[in-house]
C-alpha positions as CSV (number, residue, x, y, z in Angstrom):
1,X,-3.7,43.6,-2.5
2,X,-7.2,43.5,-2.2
3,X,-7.6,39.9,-2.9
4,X,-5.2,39.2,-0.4
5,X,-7.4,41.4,2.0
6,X,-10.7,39.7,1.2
7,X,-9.0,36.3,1.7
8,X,-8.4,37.1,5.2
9,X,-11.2,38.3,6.5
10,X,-13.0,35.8,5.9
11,X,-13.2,33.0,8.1
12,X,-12.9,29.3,7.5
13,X,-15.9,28.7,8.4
14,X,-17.4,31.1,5.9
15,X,-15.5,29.8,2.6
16,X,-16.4,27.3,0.1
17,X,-13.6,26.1,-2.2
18,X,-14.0,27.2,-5.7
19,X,-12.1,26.3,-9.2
20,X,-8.6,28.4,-8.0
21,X,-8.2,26.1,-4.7
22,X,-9.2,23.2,-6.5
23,X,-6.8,24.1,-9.1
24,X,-4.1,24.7,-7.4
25,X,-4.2,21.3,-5.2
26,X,-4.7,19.5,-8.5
27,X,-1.5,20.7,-10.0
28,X,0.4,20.3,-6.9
29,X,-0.6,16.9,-6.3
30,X,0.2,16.3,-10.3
31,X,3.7,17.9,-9.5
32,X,5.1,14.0,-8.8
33,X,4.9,12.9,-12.3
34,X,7.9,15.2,-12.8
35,X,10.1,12.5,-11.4
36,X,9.4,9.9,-14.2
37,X,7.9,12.2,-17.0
38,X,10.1,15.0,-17.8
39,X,13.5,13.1,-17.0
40,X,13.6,9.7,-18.6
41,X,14.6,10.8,-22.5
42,X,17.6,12.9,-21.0
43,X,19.4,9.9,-18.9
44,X,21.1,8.6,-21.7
45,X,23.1,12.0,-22.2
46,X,23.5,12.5,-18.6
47,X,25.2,9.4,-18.0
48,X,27.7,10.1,-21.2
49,X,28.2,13.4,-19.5
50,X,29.5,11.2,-16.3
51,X,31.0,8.0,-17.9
52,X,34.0,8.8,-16.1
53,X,32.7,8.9,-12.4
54,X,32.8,4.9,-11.4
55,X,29.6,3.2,-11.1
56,X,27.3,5.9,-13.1
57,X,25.8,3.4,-14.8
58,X,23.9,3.0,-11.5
59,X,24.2,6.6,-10.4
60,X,22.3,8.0,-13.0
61,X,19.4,6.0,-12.8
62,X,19.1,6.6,-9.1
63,X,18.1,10.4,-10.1
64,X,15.1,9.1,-11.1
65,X,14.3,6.6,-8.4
66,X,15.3,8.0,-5.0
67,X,12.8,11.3,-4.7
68,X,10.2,7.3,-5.4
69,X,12.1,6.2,-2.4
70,X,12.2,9.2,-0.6
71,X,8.0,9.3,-0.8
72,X,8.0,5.9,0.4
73,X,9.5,6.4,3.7
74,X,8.5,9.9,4.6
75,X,5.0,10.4,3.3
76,X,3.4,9.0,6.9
77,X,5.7,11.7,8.3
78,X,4.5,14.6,6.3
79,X,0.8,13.8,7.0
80,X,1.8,13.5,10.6
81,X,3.3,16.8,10.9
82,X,0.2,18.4,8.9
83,X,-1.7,17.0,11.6
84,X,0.3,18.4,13.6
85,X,1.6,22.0,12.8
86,X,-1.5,22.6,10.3
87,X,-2.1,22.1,6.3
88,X,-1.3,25.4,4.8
89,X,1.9,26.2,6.3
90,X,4.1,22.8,5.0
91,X,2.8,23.1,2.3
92,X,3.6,26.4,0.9
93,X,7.5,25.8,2.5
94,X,7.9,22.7,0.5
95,X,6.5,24.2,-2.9
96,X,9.1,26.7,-1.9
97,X,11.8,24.2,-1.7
98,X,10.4,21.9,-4.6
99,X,11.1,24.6,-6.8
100,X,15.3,24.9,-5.2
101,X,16.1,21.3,-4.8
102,X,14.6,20.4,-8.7
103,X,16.4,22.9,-10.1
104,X,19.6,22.6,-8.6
105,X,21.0,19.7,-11.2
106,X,21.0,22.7,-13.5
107,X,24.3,24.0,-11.9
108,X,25.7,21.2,-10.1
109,X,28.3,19.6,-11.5
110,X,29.0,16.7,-8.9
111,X,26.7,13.3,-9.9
112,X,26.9,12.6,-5.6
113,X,25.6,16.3,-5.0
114,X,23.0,15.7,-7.8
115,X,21.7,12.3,-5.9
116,X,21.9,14.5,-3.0
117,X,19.3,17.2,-4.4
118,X,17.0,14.3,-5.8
119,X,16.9,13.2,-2.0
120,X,16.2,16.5,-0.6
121,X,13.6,16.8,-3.7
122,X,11.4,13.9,-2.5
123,X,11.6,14.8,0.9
124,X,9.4,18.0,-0.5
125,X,7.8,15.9,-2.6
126,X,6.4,13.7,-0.2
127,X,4.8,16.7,1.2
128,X,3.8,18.2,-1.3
129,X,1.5,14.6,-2.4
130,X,0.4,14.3,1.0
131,X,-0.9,17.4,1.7
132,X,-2.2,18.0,-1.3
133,X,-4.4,15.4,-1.1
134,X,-5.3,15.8,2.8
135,X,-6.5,19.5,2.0
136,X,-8.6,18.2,-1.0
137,X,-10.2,15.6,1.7
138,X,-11.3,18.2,4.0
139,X,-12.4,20.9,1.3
140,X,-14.6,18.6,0.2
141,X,-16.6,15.7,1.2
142,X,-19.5,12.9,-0.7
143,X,-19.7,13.0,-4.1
144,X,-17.6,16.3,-4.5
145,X,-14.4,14.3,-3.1
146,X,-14.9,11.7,-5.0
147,X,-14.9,13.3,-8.1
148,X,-12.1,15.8,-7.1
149,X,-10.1,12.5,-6.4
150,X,-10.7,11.1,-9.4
151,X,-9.7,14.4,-11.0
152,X,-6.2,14.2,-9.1
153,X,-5.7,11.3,-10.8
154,X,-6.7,12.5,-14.7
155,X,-4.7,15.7,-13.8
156,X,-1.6,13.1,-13.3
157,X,-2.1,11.1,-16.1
158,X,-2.7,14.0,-18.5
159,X,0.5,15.9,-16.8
160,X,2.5,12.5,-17.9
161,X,0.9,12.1,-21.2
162,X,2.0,15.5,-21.8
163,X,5.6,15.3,-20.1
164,X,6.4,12.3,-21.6
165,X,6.5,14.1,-25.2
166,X,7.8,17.6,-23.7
167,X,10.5,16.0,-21.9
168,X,12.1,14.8,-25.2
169,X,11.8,17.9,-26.9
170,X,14.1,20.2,-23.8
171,X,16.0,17.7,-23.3
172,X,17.7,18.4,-27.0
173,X,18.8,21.7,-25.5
174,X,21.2,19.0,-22.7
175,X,20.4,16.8,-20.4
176,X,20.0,19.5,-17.6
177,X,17.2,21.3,-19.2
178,X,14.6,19.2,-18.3
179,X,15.1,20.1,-14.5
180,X,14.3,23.8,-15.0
181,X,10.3,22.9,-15.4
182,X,11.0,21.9,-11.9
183,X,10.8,25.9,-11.2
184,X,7.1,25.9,-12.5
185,X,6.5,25.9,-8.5
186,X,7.3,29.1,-7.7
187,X,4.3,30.2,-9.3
188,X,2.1,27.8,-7.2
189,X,3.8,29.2,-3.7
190,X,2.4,32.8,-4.0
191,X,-0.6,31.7,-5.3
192,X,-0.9,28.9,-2.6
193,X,-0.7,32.2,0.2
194,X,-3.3,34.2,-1.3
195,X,-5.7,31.7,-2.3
196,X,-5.8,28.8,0.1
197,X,-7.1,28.5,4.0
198,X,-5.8,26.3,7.0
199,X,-9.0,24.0,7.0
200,X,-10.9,23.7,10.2
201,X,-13.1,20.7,11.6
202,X,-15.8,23.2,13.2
203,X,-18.9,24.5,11.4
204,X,-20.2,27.8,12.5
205,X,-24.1,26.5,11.6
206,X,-26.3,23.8,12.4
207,X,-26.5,22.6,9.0
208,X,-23.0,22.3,8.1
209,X,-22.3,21.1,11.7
210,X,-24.4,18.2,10.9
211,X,-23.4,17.4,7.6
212,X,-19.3,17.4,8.9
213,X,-20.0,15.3,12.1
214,X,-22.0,12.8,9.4
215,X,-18.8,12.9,6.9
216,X,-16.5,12.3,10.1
217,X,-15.1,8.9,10.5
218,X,-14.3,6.7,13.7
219,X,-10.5,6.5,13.8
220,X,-10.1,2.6,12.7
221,X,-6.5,1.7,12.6
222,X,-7.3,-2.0,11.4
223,X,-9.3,-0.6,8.6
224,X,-6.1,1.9,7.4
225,X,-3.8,-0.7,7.8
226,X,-5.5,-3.1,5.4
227,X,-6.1,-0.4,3.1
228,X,-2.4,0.2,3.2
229,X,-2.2,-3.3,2.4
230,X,-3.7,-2.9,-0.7
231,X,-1.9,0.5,-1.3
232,X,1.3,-1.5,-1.5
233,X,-0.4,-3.8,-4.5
234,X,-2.0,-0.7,-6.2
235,X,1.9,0.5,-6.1
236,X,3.5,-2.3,-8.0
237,X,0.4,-2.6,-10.4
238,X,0.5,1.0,-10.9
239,X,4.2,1.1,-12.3
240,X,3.9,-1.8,-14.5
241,X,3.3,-0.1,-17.4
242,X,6.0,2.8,-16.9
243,X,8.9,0.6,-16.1
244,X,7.8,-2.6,-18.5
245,X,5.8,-1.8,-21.2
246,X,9.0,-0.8,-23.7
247,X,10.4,-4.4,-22.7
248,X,7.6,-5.8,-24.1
249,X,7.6,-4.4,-27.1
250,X,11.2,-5.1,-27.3
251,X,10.4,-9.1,-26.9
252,X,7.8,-9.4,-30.0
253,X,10.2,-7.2,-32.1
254,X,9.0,-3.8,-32.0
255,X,11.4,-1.2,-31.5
256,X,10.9,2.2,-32.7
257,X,10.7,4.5,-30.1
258,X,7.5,6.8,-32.5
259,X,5.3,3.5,-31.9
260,X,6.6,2.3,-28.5
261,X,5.5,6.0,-27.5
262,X,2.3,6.2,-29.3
263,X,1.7,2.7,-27.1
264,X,2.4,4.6,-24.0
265,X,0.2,7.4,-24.7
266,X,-2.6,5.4,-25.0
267,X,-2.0,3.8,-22.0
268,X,-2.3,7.3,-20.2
269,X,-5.1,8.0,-22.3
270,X,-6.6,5.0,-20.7
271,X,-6.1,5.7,-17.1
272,X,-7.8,9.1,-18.3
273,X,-10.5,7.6,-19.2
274,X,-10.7,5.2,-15.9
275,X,-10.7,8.1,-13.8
276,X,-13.2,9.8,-15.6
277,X,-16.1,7.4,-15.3
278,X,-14.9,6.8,-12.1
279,X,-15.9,10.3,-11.0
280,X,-18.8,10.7,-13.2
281,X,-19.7,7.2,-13.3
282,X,-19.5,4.5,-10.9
283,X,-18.4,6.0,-7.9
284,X,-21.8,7.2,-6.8
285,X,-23.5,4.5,-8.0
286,X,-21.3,1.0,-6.7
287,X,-20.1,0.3,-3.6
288,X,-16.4,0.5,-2.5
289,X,-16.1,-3.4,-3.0
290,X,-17.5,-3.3,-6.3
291,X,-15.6,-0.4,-7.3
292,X,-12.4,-2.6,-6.1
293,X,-13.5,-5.3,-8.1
294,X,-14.0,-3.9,-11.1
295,X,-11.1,-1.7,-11.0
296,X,-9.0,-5.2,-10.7
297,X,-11.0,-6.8,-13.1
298,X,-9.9,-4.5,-15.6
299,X,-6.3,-3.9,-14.4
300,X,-5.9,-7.6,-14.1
301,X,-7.6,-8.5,-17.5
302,X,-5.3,-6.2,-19.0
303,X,-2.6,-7.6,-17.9
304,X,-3.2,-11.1,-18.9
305,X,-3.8,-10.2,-22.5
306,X,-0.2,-8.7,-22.2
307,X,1.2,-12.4,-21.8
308,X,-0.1,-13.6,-24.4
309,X,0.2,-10.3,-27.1
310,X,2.1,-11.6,-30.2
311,X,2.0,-8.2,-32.5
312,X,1.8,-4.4,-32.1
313,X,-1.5,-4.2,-32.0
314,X,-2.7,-6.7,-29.8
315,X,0.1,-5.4,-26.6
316,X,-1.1,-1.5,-27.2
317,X,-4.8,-2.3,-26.6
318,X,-3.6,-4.3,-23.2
319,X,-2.0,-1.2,-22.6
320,X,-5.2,0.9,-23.1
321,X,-7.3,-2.0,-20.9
322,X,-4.7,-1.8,-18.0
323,X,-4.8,1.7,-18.0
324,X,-8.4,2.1,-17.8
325,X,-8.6,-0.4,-14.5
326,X,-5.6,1.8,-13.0
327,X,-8.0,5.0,-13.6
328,X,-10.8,3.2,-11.9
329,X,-8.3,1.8,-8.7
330,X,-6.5,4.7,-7.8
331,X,-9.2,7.3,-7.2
332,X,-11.5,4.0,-5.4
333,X,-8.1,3.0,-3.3
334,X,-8.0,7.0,-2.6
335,X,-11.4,8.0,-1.4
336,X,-11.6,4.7,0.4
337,X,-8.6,6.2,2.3
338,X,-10.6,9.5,2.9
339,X,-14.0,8.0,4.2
340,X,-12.2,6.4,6.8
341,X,-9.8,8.8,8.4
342,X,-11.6,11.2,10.5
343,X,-10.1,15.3,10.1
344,X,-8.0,14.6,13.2
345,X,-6.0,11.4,11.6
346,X,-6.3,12.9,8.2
347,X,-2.9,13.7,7.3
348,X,-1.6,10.5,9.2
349,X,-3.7,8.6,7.6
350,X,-3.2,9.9,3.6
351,X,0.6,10.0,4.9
352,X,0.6,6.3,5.3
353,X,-1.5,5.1,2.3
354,X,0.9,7.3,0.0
355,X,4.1,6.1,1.9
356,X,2.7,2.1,0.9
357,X,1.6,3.2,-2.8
358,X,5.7,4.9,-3.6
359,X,6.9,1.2,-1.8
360,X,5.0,-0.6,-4.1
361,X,6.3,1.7,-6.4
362,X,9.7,1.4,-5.5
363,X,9.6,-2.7,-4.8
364,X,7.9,-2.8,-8.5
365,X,10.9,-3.8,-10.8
366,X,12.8,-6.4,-8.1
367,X,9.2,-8.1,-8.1
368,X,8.7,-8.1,-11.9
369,X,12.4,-9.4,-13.0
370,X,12.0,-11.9,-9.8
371,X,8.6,-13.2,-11.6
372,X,10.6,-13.1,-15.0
373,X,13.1,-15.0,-13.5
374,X,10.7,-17.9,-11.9
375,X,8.4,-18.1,-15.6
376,X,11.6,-18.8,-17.4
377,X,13.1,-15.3,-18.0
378,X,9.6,-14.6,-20.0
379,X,8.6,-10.9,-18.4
380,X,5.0,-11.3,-20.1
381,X,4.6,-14.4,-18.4
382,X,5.3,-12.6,-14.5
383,X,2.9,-9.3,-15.4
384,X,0.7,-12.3,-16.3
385,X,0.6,-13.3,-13.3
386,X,0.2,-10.1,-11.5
387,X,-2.6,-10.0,-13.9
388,X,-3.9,-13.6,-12.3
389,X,-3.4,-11.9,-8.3
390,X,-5.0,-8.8,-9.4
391,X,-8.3,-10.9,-10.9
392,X,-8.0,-13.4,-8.2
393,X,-8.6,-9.8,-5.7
394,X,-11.4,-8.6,-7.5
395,X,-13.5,-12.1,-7.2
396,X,-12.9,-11.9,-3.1
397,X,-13.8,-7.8,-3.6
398,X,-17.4,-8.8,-5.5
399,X,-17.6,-12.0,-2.5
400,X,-17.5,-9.5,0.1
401,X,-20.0,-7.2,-1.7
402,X,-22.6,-9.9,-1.5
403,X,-22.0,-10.3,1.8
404,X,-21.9,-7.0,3.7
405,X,-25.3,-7.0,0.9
406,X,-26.5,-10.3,2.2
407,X,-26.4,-9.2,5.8
């Protein structure tokens, strides 16, 4: 009670964020991987559970992918409406919800009611990404956001690293077990009322006045849009690994699941790393465009070295390079985002780039098996050249760098 009492009487202009507010974004923001991370090993049972509804063999799968779609079309519409209606409020409604729609496969026992939660999940889910992120851009700003966006980003890769084993292990007690971590949200919500603020564009002081009007962009709608752009690319780059990786193991002979895994792991273990020197590394030393570049350098590169992987060995380091340039692109692609949108915009702004990364997202495996299909059904061969696209970016990134240097 008196924590709650402290917390509000003091102003917004008075507070500074600490580790708990910074915490609890983090983990809300890392709350997405649950989609892909936690489900995956139980599908198998949950579509023998349903064999006899027609057309499960589709179904099923969709309980993974449409909260993905979901994100994709409404996360412009969440940051709008935390423009709007404030931060705090939608957010602490939809960690509310998050908690109700996951958990519902748990008793539901109609596959079309279960699709139905998944759809009401992402709808919360998009807001609960958005936001997220919008209240970590205007907690912080300079070198604090950037390494507080990079964190976002390990956060989500350690969450999956970690999901990705603990996923397997409930889902031996049935395939709806998995869907109860979905209620690890209800602890966030309470914690969410008594710890966070609605943030405010004013400074009470001189000094912090001149430091906000100096962090606040000029709304550039040309600028967002071709970062969107790129959001879209990041998107289909980003879920490569996820969706493909196994595949490729499966075409140079490796199947067992212990060493497909292990591969996967250090793929997230790679993206860790990315973010990390990101934050601590290059992001206060390069420039945007040579952050860009060398995040597609090493994305790219990683990629390419995937086509032409012949043994175990060679595919599970591409795995670790890719993931390294997806650590560095995300948090660059992110706090690009943020330097541009000015507090007023924020939400809209965030909204739209995460709408264009979950469409990448979502478009991911029509491009991929569309590529597979033009290279002669060889799926190496179209990452490969995703890997050629995402190299070909990072020489006009380095090109433009000289440039804006030159003038």
């Amino acid at each position: 009670m008196t924590t709650l009492t402290s917390a509000r009487m003091l102003t917004p202009a008075h507070r500074e964020p600490g580790f708990i507010q910074a915490a609890i974004l983090l983990v809300t923001a890392g709350l997405t991987v649950l989609v892909t991370a936690v489900l995956g090993p139980s599908l198998p049972a949950m579509q023998r559970h349903f064999a006899h509804v027609p057309g499960a063999d589709y179904l099923v799968p969709l309980t993974m992918t449409t909260p993905m779609l979901m994100m994709a079309a409404l996360s412009v519409v969440a940051g709008g409406l935390a423009d709007r209606f404030g931060r705090k409020r939608l957010l602490v409604g939809a960690t509310a919800l998050y908690a109700v729609f996951g958990t519902a496969p748990m008793w539901l026992d109609s596959l079309t009611a279960i699709i139905a939660s998944r759809v009401a999940l992402g709808v919360t889910e998009a807001v609960l990404m958005t936001v997220s992120t919008t209240m970590i851009g205007d907690y912080y700003s300079g070198a604090r956001r950037e390494k507080f966006m990079s964190l976002q980003t390990t956060v989500s890769a350690a969450s999956a690293f970690l999901l990705n084993n603990l996923g397997g292990l409930i889902a031996e007690h049935g395939w709806r077990a998995p869907y109860g971590v979905y209620a690890i949200s209800l602890v966030l919500a309470p914690a969410m009322v008594v710890f966070l603020w609605e943030p405010k564009p004013q400074a009470d002081d001189a000094a912090s006045l001149a430091a906000a009007q100096r962090d606040d962009a000029p709304w550039r709608p040309g600028l967002l849009a071709f970062v969107c752009v790129l959001a879209v690319l990041l998107g289909i780059m980003f879920l490569t690994v996820p969706v493909h990786f196994g595949y490729l193991f499966g075409a140079i002979g490796v199947h067992s699941p212990a060493q497909v895994g292990a591969a996967y792991g250090l793929n997230s273990l790679g993206v860790i790393a990315g973010t990390l020197v990101f934050g601590w590394g290059i992001a206060p030393r390069l420039p945007v465009a040579r952050q860009l570049a060398l995040g597609c350098l090493m994305a790219g590169m990683g990629f390419w070295l995937m086509r032409s992987a012949d043994h175990y060995g060679a595919l599970a380091v591409a795995g670790v390079v890719n993931g390294f340039g997806a650590g560095l692109l995300l948090p660059t692609m992110v706090t690009w985002c943020m330097r541009v949108l000015p507090f007023a915009r924020r939400g809209l702004g965030t909204g739209a780039f995460q709408s264009c990364l979950f469409l990448g997202m979502f478009v991911n495996p029509v491009l991929v098996v569309s590529l597979e299909r033009l290279h002669g059904g060889s799926r190496a061969a179209g990452i490969g050249a995703i890997g050629m696209a995402l190299m070909a970016l990072a020489v006009v990134a380095l090109l433009a760098s000289a440039r804006t240097r030159k003038a």
